[in-house]
DSSP file (Angstrom, degrees, kcal/mol; ACC not computed):
  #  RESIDUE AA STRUCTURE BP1 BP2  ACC     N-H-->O    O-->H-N    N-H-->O    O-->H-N    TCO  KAPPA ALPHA  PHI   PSI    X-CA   Y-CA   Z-CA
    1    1 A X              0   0    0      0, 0.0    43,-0.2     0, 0.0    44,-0.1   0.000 360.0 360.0 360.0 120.0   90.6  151.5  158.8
    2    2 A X        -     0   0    0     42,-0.1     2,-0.2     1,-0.1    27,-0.2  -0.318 360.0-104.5 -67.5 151.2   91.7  148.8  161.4
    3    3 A X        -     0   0    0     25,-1.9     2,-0.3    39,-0.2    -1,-0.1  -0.545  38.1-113.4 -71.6 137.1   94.0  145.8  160.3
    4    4 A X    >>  -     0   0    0     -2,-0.2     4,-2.0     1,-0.1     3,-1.3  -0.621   9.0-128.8 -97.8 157.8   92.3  142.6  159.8
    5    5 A X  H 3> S+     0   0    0      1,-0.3     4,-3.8    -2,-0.3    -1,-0.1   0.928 111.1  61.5 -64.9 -45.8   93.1  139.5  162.2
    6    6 A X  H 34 S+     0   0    0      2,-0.2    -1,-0.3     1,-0.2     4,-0.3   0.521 105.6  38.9 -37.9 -32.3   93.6  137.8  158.7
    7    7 A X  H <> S+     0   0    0     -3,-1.3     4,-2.3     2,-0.2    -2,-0.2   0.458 107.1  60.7 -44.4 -49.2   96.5  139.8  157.4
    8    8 A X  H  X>S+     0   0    0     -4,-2.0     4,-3.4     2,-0.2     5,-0.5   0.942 112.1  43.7 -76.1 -62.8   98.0  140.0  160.8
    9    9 A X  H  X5S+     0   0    0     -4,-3.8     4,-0.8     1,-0.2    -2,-0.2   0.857 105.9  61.1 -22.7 -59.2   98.1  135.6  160.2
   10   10 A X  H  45S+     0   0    0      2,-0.3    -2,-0.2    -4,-0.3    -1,-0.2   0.775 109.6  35.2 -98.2 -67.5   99.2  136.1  157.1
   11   11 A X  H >X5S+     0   0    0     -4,-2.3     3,-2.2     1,-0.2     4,-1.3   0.944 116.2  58.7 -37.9 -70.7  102.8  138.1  158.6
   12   12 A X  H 3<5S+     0   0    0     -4,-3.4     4,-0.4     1,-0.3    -2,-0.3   0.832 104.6  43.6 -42.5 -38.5  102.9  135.9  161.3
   13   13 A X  T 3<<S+     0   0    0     -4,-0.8    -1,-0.3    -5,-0.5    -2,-0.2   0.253 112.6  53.8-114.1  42.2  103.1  132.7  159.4
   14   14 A X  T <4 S+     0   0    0     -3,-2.2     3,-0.4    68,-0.1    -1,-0.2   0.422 109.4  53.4-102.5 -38.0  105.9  134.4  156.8
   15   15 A X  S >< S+     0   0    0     -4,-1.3     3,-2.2     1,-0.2    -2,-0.2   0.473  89.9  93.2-101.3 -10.2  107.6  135.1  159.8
   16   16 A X  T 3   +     0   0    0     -4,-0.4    -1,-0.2    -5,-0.3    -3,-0.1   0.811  62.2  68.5 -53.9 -40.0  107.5  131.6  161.0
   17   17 A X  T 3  S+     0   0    0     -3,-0.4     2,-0.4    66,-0.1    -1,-0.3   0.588  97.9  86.7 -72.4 -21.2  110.3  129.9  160.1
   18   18 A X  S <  S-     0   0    0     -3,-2.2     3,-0.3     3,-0.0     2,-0.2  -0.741  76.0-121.9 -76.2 132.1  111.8  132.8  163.0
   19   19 A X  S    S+     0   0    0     -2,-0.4    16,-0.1     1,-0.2    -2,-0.1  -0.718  85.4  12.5 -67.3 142.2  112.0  132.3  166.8
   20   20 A X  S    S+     0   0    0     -2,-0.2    15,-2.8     1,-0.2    16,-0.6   0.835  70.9 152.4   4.3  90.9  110.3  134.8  168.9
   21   21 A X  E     +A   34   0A   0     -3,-0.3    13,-0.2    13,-0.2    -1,-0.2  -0.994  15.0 158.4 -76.3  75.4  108.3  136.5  166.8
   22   22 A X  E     -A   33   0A   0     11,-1.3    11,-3.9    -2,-0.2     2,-0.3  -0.693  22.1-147.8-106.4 176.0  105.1  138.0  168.6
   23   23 A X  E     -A   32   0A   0      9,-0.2     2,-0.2    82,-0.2     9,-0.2  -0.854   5.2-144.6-137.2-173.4  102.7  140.7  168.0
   24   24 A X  E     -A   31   0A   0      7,-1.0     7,-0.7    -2,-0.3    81,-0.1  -0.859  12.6-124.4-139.3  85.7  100.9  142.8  169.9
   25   25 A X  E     +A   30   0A   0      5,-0.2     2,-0.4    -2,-0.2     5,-0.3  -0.252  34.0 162.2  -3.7  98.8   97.2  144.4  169.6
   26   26 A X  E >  S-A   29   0A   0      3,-2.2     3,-2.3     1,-0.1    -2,-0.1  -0.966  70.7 -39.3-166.4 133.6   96.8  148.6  169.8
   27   27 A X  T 3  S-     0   0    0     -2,-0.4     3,-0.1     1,-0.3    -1,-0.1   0.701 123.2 -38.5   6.5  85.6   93.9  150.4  168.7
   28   28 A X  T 3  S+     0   0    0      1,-0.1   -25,-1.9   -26,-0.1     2,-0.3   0.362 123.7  95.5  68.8 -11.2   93.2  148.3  165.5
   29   29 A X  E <   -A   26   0A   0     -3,-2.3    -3,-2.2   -27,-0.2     2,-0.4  -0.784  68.2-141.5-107.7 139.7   96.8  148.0  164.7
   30   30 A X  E     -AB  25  42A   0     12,-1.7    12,-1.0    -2,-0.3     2,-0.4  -0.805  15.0-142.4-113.3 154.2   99.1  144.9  165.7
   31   31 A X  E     -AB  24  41A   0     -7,-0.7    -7,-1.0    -2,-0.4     2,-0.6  -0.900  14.9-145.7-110.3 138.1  102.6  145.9  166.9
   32   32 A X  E     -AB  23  40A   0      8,-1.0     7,-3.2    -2,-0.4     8,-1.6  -0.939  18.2-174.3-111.3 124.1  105.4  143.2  165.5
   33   33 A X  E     -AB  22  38A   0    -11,-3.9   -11,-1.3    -2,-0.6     2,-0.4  -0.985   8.6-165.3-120.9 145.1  108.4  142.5  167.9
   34   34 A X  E >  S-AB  21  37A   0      3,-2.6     3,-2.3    -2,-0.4   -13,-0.2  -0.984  73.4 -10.6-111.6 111.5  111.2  140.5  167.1
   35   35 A X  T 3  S-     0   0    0    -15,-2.8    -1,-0.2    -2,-0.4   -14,-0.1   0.900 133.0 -49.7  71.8  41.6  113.7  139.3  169.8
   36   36 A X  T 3  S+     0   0    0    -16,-0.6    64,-0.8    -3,-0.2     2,-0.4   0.490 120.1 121.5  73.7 -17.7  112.1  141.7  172.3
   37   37 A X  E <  S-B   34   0A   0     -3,-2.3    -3,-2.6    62,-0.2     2,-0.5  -0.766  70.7-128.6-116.7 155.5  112.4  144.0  169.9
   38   38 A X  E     +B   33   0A   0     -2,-0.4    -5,-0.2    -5,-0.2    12,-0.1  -0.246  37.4 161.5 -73.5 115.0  109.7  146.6  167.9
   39   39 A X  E     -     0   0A   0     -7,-3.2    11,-2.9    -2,-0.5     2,-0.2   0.872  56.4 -62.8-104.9 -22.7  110.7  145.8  164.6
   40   40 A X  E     -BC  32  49A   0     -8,-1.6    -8,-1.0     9,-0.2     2,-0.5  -0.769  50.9-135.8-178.8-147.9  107.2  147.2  162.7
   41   41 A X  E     -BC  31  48A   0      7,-5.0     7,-1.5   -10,-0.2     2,-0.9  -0.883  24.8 -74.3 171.7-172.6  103.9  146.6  162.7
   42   42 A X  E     +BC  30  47A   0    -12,-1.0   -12,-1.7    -2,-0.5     2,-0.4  -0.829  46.1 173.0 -97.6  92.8  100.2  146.0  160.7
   43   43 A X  E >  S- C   0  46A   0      3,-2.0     3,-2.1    -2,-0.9   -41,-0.1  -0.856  70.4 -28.7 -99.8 120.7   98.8  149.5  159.6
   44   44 A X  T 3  S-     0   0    0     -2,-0.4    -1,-0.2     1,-0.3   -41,-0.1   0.876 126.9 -44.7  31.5  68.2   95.8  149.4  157.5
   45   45 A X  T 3  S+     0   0    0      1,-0.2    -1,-0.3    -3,-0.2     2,-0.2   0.500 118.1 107.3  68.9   0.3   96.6  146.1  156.1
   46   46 A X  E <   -C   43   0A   0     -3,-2.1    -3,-2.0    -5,-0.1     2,-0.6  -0.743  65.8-135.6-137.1 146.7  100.2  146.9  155.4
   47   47 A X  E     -C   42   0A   0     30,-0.5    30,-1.3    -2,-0.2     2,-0.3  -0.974  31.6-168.9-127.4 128.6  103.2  145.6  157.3
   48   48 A X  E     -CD  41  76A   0     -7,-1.5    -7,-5.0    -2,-0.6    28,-0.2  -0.787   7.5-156.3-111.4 138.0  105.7  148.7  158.0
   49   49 A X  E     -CD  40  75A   0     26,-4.0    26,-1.5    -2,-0.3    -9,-0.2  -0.655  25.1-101.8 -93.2 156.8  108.8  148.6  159.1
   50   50 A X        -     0   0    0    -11,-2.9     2,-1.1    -2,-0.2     5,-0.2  -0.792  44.3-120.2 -71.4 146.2  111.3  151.3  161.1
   51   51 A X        +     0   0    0     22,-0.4    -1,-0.1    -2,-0.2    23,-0.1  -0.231  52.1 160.1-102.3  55.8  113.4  152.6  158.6
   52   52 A X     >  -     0   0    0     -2,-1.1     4,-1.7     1,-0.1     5,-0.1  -0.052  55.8-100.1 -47.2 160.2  116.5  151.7  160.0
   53   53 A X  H  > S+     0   0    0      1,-0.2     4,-1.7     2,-0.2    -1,-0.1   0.773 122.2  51.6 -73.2 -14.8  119.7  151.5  157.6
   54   54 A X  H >> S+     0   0    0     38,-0.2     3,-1.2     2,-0.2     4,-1.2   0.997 115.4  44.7 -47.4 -74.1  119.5  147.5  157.1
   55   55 A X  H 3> S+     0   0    0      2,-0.2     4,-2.5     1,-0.2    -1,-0.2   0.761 114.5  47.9 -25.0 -41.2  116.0  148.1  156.2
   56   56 A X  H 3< S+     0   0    0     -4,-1.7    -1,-0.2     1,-0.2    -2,-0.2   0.918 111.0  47.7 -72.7 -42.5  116.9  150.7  154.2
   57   57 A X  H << S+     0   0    0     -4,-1.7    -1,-0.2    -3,-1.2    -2,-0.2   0.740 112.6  51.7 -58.1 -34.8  119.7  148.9  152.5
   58   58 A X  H  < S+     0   0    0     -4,-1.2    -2,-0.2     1,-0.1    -3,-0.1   0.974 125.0  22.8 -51.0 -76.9  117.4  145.8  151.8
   59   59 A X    ><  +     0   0    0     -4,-2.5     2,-4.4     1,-0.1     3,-3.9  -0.005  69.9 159.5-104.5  20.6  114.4  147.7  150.2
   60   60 A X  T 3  S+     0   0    0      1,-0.2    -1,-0.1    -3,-0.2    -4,-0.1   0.507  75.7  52.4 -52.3  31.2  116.1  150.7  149.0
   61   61 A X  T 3  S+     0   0    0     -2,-4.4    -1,-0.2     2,-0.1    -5,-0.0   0.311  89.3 141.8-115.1 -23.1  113.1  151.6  146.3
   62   62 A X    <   -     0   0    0     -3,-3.9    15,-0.1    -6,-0.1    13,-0.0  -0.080  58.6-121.7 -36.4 125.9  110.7  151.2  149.5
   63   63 A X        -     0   0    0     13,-0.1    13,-1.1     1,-0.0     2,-0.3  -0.183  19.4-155.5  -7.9 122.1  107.5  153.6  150.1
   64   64 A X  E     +E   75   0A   0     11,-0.2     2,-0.3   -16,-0.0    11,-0.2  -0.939  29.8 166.8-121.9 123.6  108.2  155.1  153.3
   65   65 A X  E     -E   74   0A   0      9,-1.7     9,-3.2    -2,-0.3     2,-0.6  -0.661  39.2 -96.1-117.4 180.0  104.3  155.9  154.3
   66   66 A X        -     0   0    0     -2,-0.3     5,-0.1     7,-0.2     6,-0.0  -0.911  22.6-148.6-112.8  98.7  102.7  157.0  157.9
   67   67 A X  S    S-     0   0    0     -2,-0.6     2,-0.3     3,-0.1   -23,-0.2   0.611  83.0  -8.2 -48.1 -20.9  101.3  154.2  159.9
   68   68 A X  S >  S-     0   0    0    -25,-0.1     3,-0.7   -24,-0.0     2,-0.4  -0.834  97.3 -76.5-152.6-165.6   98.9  156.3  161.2
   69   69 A X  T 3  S+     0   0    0      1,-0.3     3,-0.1    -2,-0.3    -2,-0.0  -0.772 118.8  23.2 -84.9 137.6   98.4  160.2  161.1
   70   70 A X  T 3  S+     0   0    0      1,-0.4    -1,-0.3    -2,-0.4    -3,-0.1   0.217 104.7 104.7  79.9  -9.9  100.7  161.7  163.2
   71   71 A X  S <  S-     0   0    0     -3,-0.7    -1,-0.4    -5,-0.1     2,-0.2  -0.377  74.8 -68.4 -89.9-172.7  103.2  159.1  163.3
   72   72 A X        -     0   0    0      1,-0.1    -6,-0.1    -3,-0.1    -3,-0.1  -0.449  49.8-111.9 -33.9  -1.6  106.8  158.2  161.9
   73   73 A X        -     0   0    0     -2,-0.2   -22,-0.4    -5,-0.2     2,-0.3   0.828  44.9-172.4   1.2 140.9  107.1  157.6  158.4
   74   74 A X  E     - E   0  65A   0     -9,-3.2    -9,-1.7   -24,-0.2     2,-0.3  -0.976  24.8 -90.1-145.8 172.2  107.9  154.3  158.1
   75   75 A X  E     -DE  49  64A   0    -26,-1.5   -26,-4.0    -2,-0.3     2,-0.5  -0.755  31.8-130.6 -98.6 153.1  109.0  151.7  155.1
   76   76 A X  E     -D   48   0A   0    -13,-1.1     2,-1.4    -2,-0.3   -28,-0.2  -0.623  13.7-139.7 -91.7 107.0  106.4  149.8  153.1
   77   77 A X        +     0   0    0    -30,-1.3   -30,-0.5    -2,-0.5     3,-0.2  -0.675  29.2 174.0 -69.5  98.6  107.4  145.6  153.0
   78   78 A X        +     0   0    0     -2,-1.4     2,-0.5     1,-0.2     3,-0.2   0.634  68.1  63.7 -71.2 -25.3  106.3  145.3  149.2
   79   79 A X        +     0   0    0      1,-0.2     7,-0.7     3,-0.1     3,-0.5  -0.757  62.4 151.3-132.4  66.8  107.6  141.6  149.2
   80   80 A X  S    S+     0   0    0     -2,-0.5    -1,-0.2     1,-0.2    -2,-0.1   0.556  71.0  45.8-118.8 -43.2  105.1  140.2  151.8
   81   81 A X  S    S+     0   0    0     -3,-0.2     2,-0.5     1,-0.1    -1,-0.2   0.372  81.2  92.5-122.8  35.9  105.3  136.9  150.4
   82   82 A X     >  -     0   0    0     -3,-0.5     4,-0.9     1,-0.1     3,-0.2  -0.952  59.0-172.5-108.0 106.2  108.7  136.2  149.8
   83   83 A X  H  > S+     0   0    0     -2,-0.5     4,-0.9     1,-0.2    -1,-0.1   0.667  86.8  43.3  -9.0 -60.3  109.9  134.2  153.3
   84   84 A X  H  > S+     0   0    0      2,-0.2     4,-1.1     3,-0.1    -1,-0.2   0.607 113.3  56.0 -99.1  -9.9  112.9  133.7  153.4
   85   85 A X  H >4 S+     0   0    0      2,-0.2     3,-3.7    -3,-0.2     4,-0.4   0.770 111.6  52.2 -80.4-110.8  113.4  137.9  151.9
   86   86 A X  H 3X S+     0   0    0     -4,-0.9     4,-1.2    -7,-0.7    -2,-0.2   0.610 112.3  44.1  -3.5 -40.2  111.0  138.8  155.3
   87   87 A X  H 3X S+     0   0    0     -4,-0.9     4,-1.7     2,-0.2    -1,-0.3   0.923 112.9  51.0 -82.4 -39.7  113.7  136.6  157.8
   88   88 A X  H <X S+     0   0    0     -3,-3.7     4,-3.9    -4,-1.1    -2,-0.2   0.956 108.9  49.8 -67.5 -42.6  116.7  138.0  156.2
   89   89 A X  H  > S+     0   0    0     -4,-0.4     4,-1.0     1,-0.2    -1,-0.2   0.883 112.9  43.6 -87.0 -21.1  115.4  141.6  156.7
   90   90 A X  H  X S+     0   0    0     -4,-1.2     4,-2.4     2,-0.2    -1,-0.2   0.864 113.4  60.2 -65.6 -19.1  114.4  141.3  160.8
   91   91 A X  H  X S+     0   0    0     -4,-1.7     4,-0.8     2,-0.2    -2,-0.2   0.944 108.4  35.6 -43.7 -60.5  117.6  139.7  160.9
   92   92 A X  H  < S+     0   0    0     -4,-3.9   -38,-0.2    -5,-0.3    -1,-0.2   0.657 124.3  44.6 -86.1   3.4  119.5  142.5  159.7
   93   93 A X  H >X S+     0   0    0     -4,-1.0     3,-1.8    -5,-0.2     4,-0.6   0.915  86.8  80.7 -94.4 -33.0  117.3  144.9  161.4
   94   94 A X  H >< S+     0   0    0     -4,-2.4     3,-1.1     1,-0.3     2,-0.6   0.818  95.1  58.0 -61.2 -82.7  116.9  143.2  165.1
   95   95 A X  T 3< S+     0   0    0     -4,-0.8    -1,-0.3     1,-0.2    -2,-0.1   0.374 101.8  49.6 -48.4 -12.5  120.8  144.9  165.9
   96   96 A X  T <4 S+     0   0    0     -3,-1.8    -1,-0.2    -2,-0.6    -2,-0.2   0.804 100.6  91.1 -87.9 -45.1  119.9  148.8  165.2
   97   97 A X  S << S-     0   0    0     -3,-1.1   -60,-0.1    -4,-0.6   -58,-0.1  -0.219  74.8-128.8 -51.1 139.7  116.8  148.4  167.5
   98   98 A X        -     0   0    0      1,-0.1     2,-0.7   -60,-0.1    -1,-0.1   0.089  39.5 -98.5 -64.9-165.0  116.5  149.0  171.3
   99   99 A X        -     0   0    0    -62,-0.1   -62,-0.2     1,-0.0   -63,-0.1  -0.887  46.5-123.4-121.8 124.2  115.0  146.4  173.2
  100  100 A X        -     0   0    0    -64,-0.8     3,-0.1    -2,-0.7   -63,-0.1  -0.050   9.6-137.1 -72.2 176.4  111.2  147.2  173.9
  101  101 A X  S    S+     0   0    0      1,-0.3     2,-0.4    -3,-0.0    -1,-0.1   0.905  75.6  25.5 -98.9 -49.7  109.8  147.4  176.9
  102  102 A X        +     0   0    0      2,-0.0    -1,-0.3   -66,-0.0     2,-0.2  -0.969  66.5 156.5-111.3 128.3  106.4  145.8  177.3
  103  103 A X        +     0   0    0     -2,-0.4     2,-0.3    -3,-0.1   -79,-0.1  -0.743  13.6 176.6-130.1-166.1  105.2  142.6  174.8
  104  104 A X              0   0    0     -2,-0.2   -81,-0.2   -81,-0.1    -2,-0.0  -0.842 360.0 360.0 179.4 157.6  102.9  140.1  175.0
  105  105 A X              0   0    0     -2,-0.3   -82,-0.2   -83,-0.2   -81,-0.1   0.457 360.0 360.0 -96.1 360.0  102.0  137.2  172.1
């Protein structure tokens, strides 16, 4: 099941209150980068994170589910529509990430 363009808004304009924020389109799935870097993305309606230890420390009750079959286990953002929760945790994740390579808005 592809991610809807609605959902994908939804993230984006939780995330607003952040500077460069973009996502990113791939096979039904939007990629989210923060600072340059890939911080998660929009799987089947669901916005996963990597389960770096910040992350891990936020959310520590978190789902970690598989954005797609064959992928990564990642953690589940249960608290989708708490703001100011959603800045704090790319905050404290953007320093454990590498710096991506390709993005685009």
């Amino acid at each position: 099941m592809a991610s809807s363009r609605e959902y994908l808004d939804f993230i984006l304009g939780q995330l607003s209150g952040l500077e460069d924020v973009s996502s990113r389109a791939m096979m039904g799935e939007y990629i989210i980068y923060y600072e340059g870097k890939v911080i998660g993305g929009i799987y089947d309606d669901r916005f996963l994170v990597k389960p770096v230890k910040a992350a891990i420390a936020m959310m520590p009750e978190a789902k970690y589910e598989l954005p797609y079959q064959g992928g990564r286990e990642m953690l589940l953002v249960s608290d989708v529509d708490n703001r100011e929760f959603l800045e704090q945790l790319l905050n404290a994740m953007v320093e454990e990430l590498p710096t991506a390579i390709n993005r685009s808005r």
